[in-house]
Each structure stands twice: as C-alpha cells, then as structure tokens.
The first five atom37 places (N, CA, C, CB, O) and aatype in JSON, in Angstrom:
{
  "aatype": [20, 20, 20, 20, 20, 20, 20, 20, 20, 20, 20, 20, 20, 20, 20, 20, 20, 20, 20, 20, 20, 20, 20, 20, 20, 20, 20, 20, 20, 20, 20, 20, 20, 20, 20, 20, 20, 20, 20, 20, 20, 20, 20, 20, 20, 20, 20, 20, 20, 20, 20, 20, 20, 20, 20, 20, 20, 20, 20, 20, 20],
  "atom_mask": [
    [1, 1, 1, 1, 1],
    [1, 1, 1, 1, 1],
    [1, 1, 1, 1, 1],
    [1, 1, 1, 1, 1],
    [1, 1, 1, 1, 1],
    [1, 1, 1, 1, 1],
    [1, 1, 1, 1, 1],
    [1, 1, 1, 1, 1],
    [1, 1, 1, 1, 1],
    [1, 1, 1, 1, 1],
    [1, 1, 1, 1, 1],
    [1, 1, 1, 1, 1],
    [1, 1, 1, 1, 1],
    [1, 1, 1, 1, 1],
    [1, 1, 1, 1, 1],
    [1, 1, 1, 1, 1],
    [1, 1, 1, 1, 1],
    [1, 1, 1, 1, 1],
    [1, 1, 1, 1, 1],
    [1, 1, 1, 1, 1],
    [1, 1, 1, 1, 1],
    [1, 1, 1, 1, 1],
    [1, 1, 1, 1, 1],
    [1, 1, 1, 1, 1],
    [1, 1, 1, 1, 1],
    [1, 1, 1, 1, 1],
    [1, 1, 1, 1, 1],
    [1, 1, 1, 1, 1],
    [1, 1, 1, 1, 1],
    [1, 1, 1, 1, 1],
    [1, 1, 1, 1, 1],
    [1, 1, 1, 1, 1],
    [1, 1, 1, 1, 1],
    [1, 1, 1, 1, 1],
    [1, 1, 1, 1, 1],
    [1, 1, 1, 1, 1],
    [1, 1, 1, 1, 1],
    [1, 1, 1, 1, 1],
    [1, 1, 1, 1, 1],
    [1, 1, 1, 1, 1],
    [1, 1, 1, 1, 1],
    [1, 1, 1, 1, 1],
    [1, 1, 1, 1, 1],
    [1, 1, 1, 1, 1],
    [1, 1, 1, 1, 1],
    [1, 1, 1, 1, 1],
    [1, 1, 1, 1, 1],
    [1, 1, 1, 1, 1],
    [1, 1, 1, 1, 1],
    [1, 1, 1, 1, 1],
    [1, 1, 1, 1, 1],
    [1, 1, 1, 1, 1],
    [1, 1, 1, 1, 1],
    [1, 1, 1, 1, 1],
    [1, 1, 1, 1, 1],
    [1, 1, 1, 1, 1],
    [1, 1, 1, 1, 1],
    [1, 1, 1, 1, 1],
    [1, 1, 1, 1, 1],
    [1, 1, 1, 1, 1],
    [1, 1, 1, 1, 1]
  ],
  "atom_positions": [
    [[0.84, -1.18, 0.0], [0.0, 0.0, 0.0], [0.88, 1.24, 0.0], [-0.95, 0.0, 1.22], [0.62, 1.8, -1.06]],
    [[1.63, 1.82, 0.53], [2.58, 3.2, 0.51], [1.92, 3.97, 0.24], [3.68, 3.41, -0.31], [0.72, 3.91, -0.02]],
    [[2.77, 5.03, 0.28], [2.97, 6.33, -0.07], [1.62, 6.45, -1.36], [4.76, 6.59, -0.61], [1.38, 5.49, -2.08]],
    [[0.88, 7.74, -1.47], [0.48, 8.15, -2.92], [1.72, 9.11, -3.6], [-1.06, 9.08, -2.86], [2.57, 9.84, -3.08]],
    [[1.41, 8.76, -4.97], [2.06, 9.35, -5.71], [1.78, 10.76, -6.18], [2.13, 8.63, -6.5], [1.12, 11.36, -5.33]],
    [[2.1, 11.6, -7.37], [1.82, 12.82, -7.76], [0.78, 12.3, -8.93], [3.19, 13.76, -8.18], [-0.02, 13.16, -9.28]],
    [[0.68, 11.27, -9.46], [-0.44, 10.61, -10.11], [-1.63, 11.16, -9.44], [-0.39, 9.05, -10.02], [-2.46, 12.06, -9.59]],
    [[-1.2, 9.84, -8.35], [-2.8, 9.71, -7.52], [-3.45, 11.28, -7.08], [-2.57, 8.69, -5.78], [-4.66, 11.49, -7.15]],
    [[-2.6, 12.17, -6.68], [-3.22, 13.39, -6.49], [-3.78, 14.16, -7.0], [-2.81, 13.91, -6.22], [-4.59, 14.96, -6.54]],
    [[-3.29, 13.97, -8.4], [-3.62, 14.87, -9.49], [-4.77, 14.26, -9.8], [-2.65, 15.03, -10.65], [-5.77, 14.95, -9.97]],
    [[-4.82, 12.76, -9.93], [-6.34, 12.31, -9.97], [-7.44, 12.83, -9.25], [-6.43, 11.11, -9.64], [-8.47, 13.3, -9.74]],
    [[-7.12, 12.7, -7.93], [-8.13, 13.37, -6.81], [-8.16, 14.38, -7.15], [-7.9, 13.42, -5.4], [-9.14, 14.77, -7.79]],
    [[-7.12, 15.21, -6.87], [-8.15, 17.14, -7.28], [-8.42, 16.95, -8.96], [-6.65, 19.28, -7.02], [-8.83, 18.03, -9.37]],
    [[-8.38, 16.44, -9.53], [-9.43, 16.3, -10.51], [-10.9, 16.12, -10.46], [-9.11, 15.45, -11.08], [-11.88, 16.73, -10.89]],
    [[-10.67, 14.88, -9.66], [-12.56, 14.52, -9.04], [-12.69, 15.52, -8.27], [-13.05, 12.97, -7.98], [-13.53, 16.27, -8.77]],
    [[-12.29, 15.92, -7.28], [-12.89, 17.22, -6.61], [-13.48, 18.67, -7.23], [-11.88, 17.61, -5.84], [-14.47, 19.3, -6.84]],
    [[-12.63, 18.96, -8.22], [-12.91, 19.78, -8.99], [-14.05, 19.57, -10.27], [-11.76, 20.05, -9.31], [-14.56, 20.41, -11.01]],
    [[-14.21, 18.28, -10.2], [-15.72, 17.72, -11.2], [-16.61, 17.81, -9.97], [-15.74, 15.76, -12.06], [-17.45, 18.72, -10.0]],
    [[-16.59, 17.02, -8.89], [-17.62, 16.88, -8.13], [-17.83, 18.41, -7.67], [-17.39, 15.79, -7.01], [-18.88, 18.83, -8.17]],
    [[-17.23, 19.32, -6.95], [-17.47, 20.95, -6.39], [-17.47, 22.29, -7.4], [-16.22, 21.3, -5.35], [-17.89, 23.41, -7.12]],
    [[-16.91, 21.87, -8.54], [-16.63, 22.82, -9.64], [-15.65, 23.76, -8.83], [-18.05, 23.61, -10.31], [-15.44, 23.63, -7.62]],
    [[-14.8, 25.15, -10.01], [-14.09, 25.27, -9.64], [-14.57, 26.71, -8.94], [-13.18, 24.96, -10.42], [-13.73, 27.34, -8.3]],
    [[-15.72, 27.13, -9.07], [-16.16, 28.0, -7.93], [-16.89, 28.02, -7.4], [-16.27, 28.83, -7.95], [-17.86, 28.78, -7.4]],
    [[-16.57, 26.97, -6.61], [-17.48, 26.24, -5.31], [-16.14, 26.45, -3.87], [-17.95, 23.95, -5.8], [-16.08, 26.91, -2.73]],
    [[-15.19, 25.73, -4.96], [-13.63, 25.65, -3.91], [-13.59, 26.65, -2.81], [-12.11, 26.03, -4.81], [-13.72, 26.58, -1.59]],
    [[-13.29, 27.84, -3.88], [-13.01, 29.15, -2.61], [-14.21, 29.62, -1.7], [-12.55, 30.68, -3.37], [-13.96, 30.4, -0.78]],
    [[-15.45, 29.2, -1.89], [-16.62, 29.5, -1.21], [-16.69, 28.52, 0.24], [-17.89, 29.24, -2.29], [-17.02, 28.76, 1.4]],
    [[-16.2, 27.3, -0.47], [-16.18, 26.19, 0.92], [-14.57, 26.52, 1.5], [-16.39, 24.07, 0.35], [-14.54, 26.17, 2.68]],
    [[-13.51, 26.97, 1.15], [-12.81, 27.63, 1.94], [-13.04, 28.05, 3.09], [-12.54, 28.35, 1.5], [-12.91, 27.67, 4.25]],
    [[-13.46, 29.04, 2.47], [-13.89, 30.49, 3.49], [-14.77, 30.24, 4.17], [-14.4, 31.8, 2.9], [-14.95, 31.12, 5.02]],
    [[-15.7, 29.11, 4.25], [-16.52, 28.97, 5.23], [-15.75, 28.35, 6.13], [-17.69, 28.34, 4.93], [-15.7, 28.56, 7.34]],
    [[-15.22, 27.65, 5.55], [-14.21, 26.64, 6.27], [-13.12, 27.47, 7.63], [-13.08, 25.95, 4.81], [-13.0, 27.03, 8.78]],
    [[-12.42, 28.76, 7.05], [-12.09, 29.52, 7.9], [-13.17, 30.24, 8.46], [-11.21, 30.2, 7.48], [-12.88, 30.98, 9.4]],
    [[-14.26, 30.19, 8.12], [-15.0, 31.22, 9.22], [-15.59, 30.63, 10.34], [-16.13, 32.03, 8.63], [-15.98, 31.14, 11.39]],
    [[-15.6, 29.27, 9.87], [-15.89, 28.34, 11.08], [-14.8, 27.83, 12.52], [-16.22, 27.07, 10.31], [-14.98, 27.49, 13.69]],
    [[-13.42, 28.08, 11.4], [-12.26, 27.5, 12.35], [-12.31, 29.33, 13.42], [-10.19, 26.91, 11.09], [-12.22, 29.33, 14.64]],
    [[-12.49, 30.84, 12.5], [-12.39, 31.29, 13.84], [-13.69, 31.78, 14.48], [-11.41, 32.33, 13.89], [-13.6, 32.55, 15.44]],
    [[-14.72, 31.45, 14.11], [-16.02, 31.2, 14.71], [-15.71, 29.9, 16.69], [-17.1, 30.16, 12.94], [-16.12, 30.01, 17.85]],
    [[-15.0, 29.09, 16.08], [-14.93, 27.9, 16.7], [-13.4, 28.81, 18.06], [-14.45, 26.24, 15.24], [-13.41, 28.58, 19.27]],
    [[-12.73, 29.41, 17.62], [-11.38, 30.04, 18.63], [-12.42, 31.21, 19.05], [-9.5, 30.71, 17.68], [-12.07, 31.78, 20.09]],
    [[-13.61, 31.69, 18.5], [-13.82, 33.01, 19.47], [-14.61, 32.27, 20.24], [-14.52, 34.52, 18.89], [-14.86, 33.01, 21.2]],
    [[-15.22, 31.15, 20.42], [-16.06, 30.39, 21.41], [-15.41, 29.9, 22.29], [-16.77, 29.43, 20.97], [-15.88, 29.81, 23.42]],
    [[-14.02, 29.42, 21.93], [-13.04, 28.49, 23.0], [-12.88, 30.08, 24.06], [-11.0, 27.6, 22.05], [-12.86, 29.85, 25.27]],
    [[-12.78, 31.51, 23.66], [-12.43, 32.02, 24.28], [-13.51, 33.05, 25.5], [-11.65, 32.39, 23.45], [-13.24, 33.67, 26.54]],
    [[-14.43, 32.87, 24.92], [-16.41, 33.38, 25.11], [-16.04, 32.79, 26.67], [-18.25, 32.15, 23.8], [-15.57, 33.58, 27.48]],
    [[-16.2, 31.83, 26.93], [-16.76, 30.57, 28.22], [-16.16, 31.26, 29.34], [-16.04, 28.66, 28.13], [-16.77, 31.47, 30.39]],
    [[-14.36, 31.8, 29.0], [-13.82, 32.51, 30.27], [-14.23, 33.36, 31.06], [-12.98, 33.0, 30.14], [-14.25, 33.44, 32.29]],
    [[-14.81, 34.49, 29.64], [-15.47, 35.76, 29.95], [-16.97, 35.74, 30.97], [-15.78, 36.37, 28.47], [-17.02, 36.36, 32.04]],
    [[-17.99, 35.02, 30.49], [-18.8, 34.65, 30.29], [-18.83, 33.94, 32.07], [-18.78, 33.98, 28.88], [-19.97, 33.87, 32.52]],
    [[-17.71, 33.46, 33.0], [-17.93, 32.84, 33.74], [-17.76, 33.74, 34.96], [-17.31, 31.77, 33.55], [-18.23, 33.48, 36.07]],
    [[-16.88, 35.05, 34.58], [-16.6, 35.76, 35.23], [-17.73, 36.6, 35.72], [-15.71, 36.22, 34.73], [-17.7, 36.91, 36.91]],
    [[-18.83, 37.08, 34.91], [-19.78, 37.73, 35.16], [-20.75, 36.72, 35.91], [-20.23, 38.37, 33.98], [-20.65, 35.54, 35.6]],
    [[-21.8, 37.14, 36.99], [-22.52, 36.46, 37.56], [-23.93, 35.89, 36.85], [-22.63, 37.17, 38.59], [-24.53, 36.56, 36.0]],
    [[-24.27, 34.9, 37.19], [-25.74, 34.9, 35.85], [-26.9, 35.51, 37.01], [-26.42, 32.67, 34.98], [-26.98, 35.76, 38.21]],
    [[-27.81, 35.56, 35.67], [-29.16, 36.38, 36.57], [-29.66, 35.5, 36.61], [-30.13, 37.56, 36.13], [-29.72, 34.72, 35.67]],
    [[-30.43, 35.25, 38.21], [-31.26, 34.43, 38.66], [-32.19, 34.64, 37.96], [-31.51, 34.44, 39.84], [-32.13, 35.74, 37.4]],
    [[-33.44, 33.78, 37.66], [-34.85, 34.56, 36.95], [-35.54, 34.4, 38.48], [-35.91, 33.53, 35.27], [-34.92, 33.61, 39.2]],
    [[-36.67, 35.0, 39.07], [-37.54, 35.01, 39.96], [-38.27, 33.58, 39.03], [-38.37, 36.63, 40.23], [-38.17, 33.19, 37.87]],
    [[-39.21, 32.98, 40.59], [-40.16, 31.22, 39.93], [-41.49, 32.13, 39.67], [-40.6, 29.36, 41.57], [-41.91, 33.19, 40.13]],
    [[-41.76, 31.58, 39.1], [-43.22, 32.42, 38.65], [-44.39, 31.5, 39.13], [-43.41, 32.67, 36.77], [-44.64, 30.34, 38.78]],
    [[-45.05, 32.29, 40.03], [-46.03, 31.81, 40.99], [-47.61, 30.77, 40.11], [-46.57, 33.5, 41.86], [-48.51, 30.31, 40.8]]
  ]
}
C-alpha cells in the first residue's frame, strides 16, 4: 500500500474539482475559515462569560 504518488493526487483534485466545480472551492474555503475562527472566538467566550454572575430569573407563581 505506501505512499500516494503525484499521479494519484492529481487524480483526486481532478474529481474534486468535477464533483465541487471550480467556484465552489473558494466559497467552501472560506466557510471553512470562518468556522475554524467562529470555533477560537467560542473556546475564548466561556472565560469571559464565567466571570460575570448569571441572573437568577424570579419562579413564577
């Protein structure tokens, strides 16, 4: 089994580029980064977020 070659790759982003077309790519990119720092401003939210006290709600009679 090994290693792929520069064949095999070129095969694959071939199919990728049939299956997503070629301006699809940079659209799923960028989501792609907006998710990775969507996902670091949340890791950093929880700290903030723990520091402040939460509001009790009053029980409603």
């Amino acid at each position: 089994m090994g290693s792929f070659s520069l064949m095999h790759w070129v095969v694959v982003l071939a199919i990728v580029v049939l299956l997503f077309g070629a301006g699809k790519i940079p659209r799923l990119m960028g989501d792609l980064a907006s998710g990775i720092t969507a996902f670091r401003k949340g890791m950093k939210e929880p700290e903030a977020a723990e520091a402040k006290p939460a509001e009790v709600q009053p029980p409603k009679a």
